[in-house]
N, C-alpha and C positions, 0 to 999 in steps of 0.2 A: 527470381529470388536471388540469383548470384549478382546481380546488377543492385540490387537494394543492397545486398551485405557488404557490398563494395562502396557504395554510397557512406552507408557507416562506419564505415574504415576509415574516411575521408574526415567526419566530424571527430572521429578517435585521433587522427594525426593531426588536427588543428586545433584539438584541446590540449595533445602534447604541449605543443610550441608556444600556445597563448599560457601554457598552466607555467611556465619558465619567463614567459614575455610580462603579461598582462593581470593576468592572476592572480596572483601571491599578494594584491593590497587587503588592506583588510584584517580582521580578527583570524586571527588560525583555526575558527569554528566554521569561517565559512570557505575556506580551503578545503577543509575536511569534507565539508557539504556538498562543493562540487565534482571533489572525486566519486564519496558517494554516487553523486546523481548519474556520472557519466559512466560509471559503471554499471548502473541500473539501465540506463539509454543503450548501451550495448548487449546486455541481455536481452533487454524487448526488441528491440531493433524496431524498424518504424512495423504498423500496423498494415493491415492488410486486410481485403475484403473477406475472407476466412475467418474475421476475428467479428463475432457476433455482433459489438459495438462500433463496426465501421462496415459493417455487412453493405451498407450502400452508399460510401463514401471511397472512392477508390485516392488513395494519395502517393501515386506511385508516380506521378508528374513531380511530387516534392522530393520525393527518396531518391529520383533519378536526378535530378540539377544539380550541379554545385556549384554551390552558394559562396561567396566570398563575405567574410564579416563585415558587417556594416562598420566605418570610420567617423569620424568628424566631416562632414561635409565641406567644398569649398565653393559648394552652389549655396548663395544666401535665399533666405526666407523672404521675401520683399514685404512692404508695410500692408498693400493692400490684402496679399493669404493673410497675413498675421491678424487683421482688423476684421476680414470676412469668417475666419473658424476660428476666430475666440470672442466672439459674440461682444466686439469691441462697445462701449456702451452700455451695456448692461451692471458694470461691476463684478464682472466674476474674480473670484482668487484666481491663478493661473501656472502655471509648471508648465512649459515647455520641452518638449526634447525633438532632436531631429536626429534621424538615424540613430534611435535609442537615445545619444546622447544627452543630459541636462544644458538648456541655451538660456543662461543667467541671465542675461540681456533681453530676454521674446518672454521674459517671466514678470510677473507684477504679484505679490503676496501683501505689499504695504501697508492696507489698510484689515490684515487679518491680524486676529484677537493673539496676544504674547504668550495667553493660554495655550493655543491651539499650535502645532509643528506641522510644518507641509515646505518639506524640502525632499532634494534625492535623493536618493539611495544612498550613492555614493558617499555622502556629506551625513548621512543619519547614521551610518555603518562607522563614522570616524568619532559624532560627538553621541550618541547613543547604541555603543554595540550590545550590548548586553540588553536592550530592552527587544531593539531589531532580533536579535539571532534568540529570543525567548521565544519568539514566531514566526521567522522567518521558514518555509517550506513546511510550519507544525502541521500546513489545512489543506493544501492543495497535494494530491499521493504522487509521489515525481517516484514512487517504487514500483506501481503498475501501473503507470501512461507516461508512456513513451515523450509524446510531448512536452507534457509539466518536465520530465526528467531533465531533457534537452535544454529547456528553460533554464531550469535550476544548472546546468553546468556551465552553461554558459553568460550567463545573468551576470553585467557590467555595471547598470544603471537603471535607474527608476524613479519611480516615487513614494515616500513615507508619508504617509498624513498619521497623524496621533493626538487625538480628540480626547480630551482627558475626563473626568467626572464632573456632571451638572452643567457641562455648554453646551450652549447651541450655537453653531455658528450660523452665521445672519445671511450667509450669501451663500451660491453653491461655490464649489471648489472644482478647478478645470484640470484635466490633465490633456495635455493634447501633444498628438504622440504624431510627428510629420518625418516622412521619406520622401527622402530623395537621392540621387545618385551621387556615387561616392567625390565622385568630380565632374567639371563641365563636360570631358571627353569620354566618358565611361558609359559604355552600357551592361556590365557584368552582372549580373543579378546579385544583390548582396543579402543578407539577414540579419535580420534585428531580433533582439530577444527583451520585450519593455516585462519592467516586472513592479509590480503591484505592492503597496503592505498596507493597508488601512486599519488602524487599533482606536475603538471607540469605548472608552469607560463608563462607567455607569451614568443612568437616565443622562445622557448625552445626544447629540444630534446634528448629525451632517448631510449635507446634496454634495454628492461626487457626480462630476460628467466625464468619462475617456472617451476621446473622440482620437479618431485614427484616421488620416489622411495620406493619400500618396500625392505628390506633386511628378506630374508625366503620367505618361503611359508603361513604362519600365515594368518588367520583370523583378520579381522580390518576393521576398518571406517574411510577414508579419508572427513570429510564436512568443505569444504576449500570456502572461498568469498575470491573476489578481488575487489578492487573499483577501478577506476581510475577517476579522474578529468582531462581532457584535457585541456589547456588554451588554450586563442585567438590564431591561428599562431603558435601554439604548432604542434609536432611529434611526435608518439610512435608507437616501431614497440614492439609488445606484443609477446612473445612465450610460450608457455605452453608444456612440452612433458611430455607425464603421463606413468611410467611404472609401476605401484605398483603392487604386489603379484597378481596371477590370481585366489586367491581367497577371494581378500580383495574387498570393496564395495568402490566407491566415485564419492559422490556429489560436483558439485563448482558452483558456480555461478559466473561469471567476467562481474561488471556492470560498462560500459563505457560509459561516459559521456562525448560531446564534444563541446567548444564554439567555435567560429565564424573561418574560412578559418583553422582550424585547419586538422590534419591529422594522423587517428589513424588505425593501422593496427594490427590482432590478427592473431597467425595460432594455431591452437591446435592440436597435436598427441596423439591421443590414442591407446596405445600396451598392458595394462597391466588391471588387473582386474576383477572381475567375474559380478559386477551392477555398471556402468558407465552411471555419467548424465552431462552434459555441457548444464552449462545451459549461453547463450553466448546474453547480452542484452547491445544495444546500445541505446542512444539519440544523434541525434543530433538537437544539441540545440541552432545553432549559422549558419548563411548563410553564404553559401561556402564550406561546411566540407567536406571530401572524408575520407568516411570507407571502408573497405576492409578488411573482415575478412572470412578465408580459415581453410582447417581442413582436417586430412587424419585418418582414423580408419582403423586398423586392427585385428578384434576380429577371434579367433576360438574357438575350443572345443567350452564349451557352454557356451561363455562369451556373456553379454549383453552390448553394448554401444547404448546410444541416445544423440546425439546434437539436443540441442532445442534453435533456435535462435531466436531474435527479435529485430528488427531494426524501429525505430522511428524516420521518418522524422519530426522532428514538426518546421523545419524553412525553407525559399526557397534556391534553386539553391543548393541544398546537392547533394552529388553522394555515393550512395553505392553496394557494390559487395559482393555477397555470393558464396563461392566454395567449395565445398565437394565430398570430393571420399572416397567409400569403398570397400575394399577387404573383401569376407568373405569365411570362410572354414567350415567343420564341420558344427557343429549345432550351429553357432553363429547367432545372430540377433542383426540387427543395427535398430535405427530410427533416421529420422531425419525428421526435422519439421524447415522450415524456413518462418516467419511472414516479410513483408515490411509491416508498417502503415506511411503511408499520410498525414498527417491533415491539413485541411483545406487551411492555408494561406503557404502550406508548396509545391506552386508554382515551375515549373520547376525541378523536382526531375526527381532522375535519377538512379532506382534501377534493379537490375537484382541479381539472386539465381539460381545456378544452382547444382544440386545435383547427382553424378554417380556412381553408386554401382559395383561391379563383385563380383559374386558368383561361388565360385569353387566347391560348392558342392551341391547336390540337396536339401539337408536338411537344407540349410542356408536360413536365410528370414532378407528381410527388408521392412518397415514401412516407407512410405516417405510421405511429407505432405507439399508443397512447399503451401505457401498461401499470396494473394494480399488484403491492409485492403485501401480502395483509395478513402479520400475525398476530394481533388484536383481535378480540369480538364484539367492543363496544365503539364502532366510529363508521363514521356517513364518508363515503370518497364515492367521486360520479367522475366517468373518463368519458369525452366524446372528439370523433374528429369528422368531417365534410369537406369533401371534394367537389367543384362544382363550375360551372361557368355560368357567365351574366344570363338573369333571368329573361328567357324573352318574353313573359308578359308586361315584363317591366317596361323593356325595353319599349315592346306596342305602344304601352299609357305610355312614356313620354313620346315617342313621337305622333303621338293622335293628339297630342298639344301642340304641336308644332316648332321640335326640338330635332334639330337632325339627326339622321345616325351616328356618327362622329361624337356629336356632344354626347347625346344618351348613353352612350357607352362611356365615358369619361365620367359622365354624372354619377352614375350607377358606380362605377370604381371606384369612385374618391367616398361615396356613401358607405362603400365595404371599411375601407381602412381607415372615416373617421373616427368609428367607436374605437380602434387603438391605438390612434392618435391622442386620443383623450385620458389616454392613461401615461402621458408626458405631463407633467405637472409643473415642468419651466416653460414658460411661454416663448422662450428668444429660440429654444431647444426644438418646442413643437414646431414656432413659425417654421423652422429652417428645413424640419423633415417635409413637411408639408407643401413649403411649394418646392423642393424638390420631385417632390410626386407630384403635383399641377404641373411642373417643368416636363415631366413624362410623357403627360397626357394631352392626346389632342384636343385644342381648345382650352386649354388650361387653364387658362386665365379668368375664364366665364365662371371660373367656382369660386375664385381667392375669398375667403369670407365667408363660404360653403358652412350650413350652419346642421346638413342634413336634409333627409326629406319629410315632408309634414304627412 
């Protein structure tokens, strides 16, 4: 404990000297917001397995490092990363940042609507302060999680997207968030704090992808928030794919917010990392809303991932759906924790979470924690979760076809994780998860095209 309070003494003296350095641009609300936050960050101080909500996430690898702030880079991005993780070809909008950073140059928005705003933070904070700081940290609680708090005090740069009433925009929109070491000679571990704002006005409609990448094998800390504001009759389909170094740490919290007949959907992938937490929180806050947020993990070696969801019915006639699957190998360990709360006048609800793991190895484990919060008496919610390993009679029938062991097993895995594969609804997005997991699998290749089994 005395090694963690010393730990945040360390983020307390480099908020000093950044708050006199770096700090002070900006409207004097948001000054004000990250003294706040760092003062809330030293009251909680980091979490701890004690603390109900990380009862099986230990992040006392993060509390103990010191981290140095992420800079500008002087390791460049070369053409073919930039052409291989922004889905060169397809037309997406695109944002870049490297080491938090905004990379004007690794960005393309050209062909987006004059309606529509998708610039950084930085730049939205100087010709839009007053729309930013009307929502800036209103959704994500930086006053009880430690993390959000951390973010918010420290939060340099980002992205603003601001989708105004009656658009649709036509393409999804990338954000794509790339580390790398501070310089060619450096191995220090540094941190990045990416921060989120997406404002969507009425019956409006966007595809957002954050994709997070590490370049190397380095040491780092990814603690990234997202906020979104849903409007009335609004749509967002959310993607997140996380590949970052499998020995870098990261935190996100993506807090969505939704009013009335709106419609917001998240899928999160996670492949990369050595302490992964998704922390995945909804409100709905308006009658008639349908959420829908899914999620596929694949950790091995000894990586750690936990999805920790929570979905707040607080108005009637809402509908939402939790889906999650994991593969695990090795000695990795997943948790997942998915909360529905109810409240009171939040009549006719309509929730279900269901959570399913494969284990391909005996030494793999997982933490599932499916939970019902219900003070309504008129609404249907069903929670289920399954643990399990490849079937062997599966396994028999295909090799009594004369399918070897190797494939069978691969066949049968990639059959587990097409059904949420199928709930990626950009195709450039799914390809890319997809044979990443054939890339896993022995034999891989023999599936590309895998349409399931008949």
């Amino acid at each position: 404990m005395i090694e963690l309070m010393q730990e945040q003494d360390t983020y307390s003296a480099v908020f000093a000297r950044m708050e006199t350095e770096t700090l002070d641009g900006g409207p004097e609300a948001l000054l004000s917001l990250r003294k706040d936050a760092m003062q809330h960050f030293e009251e909680l101080g980091f979490p701890t397995t004690k603390d109900e909500q990380w009862l099986y996430t230990n992040v006392s690898a993060i509390a103990k490092t010191t981290f140095c702030p992420a800079t500008r880079p002087d390791v460049a991005v070369d053409a073919a990363t930039l052409e291989r993780e922004s889905f060169a070809g397809c037309g997406f909008h695109r944002l870049v940042f490297v080491n938090g950073f905004f990379a004007s140059e690794l960005s393309d928005t050209t062909e987006l609507d004059d309606k529509v705003t998708v610039i950084s933070l930085t730049d939205a904070l100087k010709q839009q302060p007053d729309t930013v700081m009307a929502h800036l940290a209103q959704y994500a609680d930086y006053k009880t999680h430690a993390f959000a708090a951390l973010n918010t005090a420290f939060m340099e740069d980002g992205a603003f997207i601001h989708v105004p009433k009656g658009v649709v925009v036509d393409k999804p929109i990338q954000l794509l968030f790339i580390t790398v070491p501070n310089n060619e000679t450096s191995n220090e571990p540094i941190v990045v704090h990416p921060r989120v704002l997406i404002i969507t006005g009425e019956s409006s409609q966007v595809t957002v992808l954050e994709s997070y990448v590490g370049l190397g094998e380095q040491v780092y800390f990814t603690n990234a928030v997202t906020e979104i504001a849903l409007g009335e009759n609004a749509v967002i389909d959310h993607y997140k794919v996380q590949r970052e170094s499998t020995k870098a740490y990261h935190i996100a919290t993506m807090q969505l917010n939704q009013q009335r007949a709106s419609n917001g959907a998240s899928h999160v992938t996670s492949l990369g990392g050595d302490i992964v937490r998704n922390n995945i929180n909804v409100v709905l806050d308006g009658e008639g809303c349908n959420c829908n947020l899914s999620g596929l993990y694949i950790p091995r070696g000894k990586q750690h991932v936990d999805n920790h969801l929570l979905v707040d019915h607080a108005k009637a006639h809402c509908d939402s759906r939790e889906f999650f699957k994991g593969i695990l190998d090795d000695d990795a360990h997943a948790v997942f924790t998915g909360k529905i709360i109810v409240r009171k006048d939040a009549q006719k609800t309509d929730g279900k979470q269901t959570n399913r793991n494969l284990l391909l190895s005996d030494s793999a484990r997982v933490d599932t924690n499916p939970q019902l919060e219900i003070f309504a008496n008129d609404v249907k919610c069903t929670h289920g979760a399954t643990i399990g390993q490849l079937d062997d009679d599966a396994l028999f029938y295909l090799k009594t076809r004369g399918i070897e062991t190797e494939a069978a097993r691969s066949l049968l895995i990639y059959a587990f994780a097409s059904e949420i594969l199928d709930e990626i609804k950009i195709e450039a997005v799914r390809e890319q998860v997809n044979n990443i997991l054939l890339d896993r699998l022995p034999q891989g290749d023999r599936f590309r095209g895998f349409k399931g089994l008949q």
